[in-house]
N, C-alpha and C positions, 0 to 999 in steps of 0.2 A: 267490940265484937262479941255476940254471943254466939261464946263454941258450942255449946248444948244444939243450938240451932244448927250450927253449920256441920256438928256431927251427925246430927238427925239427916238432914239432907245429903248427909255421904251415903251413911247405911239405905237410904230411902234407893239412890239412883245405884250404889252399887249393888244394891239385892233384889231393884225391882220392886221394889214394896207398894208402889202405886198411891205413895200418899200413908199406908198404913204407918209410919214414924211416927205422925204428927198426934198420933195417941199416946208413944210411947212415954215414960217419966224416969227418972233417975234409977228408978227400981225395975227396969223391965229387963229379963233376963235375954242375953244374948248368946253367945257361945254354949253350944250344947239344947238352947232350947229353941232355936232358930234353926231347922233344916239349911233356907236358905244361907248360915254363915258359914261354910266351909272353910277348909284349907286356901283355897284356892282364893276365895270371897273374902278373905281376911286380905292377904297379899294384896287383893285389887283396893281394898279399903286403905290399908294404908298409904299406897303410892293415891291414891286419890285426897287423902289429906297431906300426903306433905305437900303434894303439888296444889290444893286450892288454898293452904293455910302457910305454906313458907316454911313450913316445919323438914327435919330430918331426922328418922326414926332409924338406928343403929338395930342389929338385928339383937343383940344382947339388952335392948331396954326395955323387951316386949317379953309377955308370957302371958299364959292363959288365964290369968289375973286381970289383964288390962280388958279383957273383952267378957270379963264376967257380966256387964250391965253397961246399962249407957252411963250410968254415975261414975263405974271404973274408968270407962272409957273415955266420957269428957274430963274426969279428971287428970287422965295419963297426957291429952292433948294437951289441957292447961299446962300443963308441967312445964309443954314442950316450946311453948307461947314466950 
């Protein structure tokens, strides 16, 4: 499985991005520099991975660390893999 890809495609369909992921790289900032990632947006992200990845994400193993970049972020999923 590549999770890169399948995080891309979370962010893509929970934010609406219209395809814009598929530019993004391990370095693209998220949280904070993304209007569209809000509070709300984050929430729907992750109940959207754990349900297409099998994963379950405890509200204590997240902070605004894990959504600094897609690199933090697919590595936070790996973890979870």
């Amino acid at each position: 499985m590549n999770v890169q890809k399948e995080v891309l495609q979370a962010l893509d369909d929970v934010l609406s991005l219209d395809g814009r992921s598929a530019g993004f790289d391990r370095d693209t900032p998220l949280l904070g520099a993304m209007a569209e990632l809000d509070s709300m947006a984050v929430v729907t992200l992750i109940t959207t991975l754990e349900e297409r990845l099998g994963i379950a994400v405890s509200d204590d193993e997240i902070d605004g660390s894990t959504f600094e970049s897609v690199g933090s972020l697919v590595d936070f999923v790996s973890g979870l893999l």
